[in-house]
N, C-alpha and C positions, 0 to 999 in steps of 0.2 A: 916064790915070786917076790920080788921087790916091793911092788902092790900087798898090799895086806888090807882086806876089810873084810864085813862080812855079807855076806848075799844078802837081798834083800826078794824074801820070800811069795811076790805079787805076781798078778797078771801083770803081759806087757803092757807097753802106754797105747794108748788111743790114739789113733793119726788117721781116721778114716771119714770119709764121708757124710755130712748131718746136715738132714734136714734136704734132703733130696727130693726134688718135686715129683707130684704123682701128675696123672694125666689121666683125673676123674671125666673129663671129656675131648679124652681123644689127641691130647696133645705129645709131642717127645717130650720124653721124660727131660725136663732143663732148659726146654726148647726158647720157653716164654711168649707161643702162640699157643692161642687156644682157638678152638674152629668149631667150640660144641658154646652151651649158653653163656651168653655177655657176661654175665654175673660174675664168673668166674677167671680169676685168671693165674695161669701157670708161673710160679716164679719165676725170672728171668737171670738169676744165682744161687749158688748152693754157696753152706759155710764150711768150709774146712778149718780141720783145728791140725795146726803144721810147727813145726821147727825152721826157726827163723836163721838159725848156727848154729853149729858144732867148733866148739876152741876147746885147744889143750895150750895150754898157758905155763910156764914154769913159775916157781918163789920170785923170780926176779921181773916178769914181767915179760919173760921174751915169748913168742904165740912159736909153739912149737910142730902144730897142727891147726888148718883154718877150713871149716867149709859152710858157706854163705849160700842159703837158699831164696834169698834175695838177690835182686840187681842193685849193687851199692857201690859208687867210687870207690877211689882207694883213700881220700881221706875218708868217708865214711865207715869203712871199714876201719881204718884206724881207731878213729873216735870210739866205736863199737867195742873193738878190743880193750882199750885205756881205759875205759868207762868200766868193764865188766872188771879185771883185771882189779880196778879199784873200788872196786863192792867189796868181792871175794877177799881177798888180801888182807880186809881190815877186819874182818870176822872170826871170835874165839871159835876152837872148835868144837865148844859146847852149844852154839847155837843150829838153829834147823840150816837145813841147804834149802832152802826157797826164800827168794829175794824177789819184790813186785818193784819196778822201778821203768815208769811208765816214758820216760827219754832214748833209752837205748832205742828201741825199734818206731817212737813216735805213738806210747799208749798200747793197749792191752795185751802186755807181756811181760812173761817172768823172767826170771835167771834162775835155774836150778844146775846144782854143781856138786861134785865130789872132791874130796884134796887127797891122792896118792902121792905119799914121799913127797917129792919135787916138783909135784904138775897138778893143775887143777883141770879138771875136765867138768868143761861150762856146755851148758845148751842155755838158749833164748828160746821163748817158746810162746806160743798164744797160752793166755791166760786159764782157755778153757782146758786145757792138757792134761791128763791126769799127772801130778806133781811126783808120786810116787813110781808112775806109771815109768815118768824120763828116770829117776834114780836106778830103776831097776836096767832100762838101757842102757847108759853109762856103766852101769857092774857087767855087764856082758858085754860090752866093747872092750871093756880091759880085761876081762877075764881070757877074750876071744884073741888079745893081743898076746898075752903070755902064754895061751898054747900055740901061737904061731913064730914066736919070736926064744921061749922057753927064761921062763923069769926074765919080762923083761924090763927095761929101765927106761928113761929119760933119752940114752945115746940112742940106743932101738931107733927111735921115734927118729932121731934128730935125721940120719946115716940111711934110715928106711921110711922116708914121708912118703915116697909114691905107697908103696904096700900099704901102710898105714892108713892113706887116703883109700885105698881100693877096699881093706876089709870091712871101712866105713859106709863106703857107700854099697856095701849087701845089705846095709842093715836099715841108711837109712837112703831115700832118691829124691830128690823136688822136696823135699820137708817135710815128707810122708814115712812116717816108718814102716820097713817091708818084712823087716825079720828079726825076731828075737831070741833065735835058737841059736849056739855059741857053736855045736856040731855041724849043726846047715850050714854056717855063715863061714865057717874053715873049710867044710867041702866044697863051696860053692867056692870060693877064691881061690881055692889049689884047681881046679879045672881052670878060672878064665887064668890064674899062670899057667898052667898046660897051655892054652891055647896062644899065649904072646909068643912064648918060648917055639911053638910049632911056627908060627909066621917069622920069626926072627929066624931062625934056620930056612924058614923057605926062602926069604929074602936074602940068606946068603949063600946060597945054594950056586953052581955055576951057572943049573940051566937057568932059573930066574938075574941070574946079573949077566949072561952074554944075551948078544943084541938078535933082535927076529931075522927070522929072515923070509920072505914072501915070496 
């Protein structure tokens, strides 16, 4: 592989659910009505601790891979990128990858990052995130890229963004991480290719492109 690091030996990160209301009288669970004593009342929000981006970034600054689990302009997004880009970039690589830098996303969140060769591969993330938890995601993104791409590099990415975005998002959806198995997350995207590949032949089949007839 053109990647070279070394695993990093953890459970996956935390991306789930906290602090989920109960419904000690009777309430739905989140609902934030309660119908049993006054005293009591149901939260009316849960805290999720989520991934605010995912960027692969090259040495020079160009964003090679972008996915935004916010709604954010496109200069917002820019800023976001420039801003990260310019953390990372000035860092020897004797220091840790966790950066707290409370402007990117508007306060409580980090930047946690890895540097392969040519590319750095950045997540934003709520503060509460386990730090190690995202370094160990980022090692099995890339790791999950080179058995799908076979040693791969920088062009990989540039030449195959759609793929690239697709193996991303097995792993991660809305900011929630769903999967951190490097086997799952190649089987599971060699099926939804099967199945584009099975639509793109149906769609160009003759019975689907001649016209009905009633």
């Amino acid at each position: 592989s053109h990647f070279k690091s070394h695993p990093v030996a953890i459970a996956g990160p935390r991306g789930g659910v906290v602090g989920e209301a109960g419904s000690p009288c009777g309430t739905s669970r989140g609902s934030g009505f309660c119908f049993g004593p006054v005293d009591w009342v149901a939260p009316s929000y849960t805290v999720v601790n989520m991934i605010r981006c995912f960027l692969v970034i090259n040495n020079f600054g160009k964003p090679r891979l972008m996915k935004f689990y916010e709604r954010l302009s496109n200069e917002e997004r820019q800023r976001v990128i420039e801003s990260a880009y310019g953390l990372v970039s000035k860092r020897l690589d004797d220091l840790c990858n966790f950066v707290e830098d409370d402007s990117l996303f508007g306060g409580e969140t980090q930047l946690i990052y890895r540097h392969f060769a040519t590319l750095y591969f950045i997540v934003i993330c709520d503060k509460a995130e386990s730090e190690l938890g995202i370094l160990d995601l980022i090692q099995v993104y890339v790791e999950t890229l080179d058995k799908s791409f076979e040693n791969v590099c920088e062009l990989d990415i540039i030449f195959n963004q759609q793929k690239a975005g697709l193996i991303l998002d097995q792993m991660v959806t809305g900011g929630l991480v769903l999967e951190t198995n490097s086997q799952e997350i190649v089987s599971k995207y060699k099926e939804l290719e099967r199945n584009m590949k099975q639509q793109e032949r149906e769609l160009k089949s003759p019975v689907a492109s001649s016209p009905r007839t009633f």
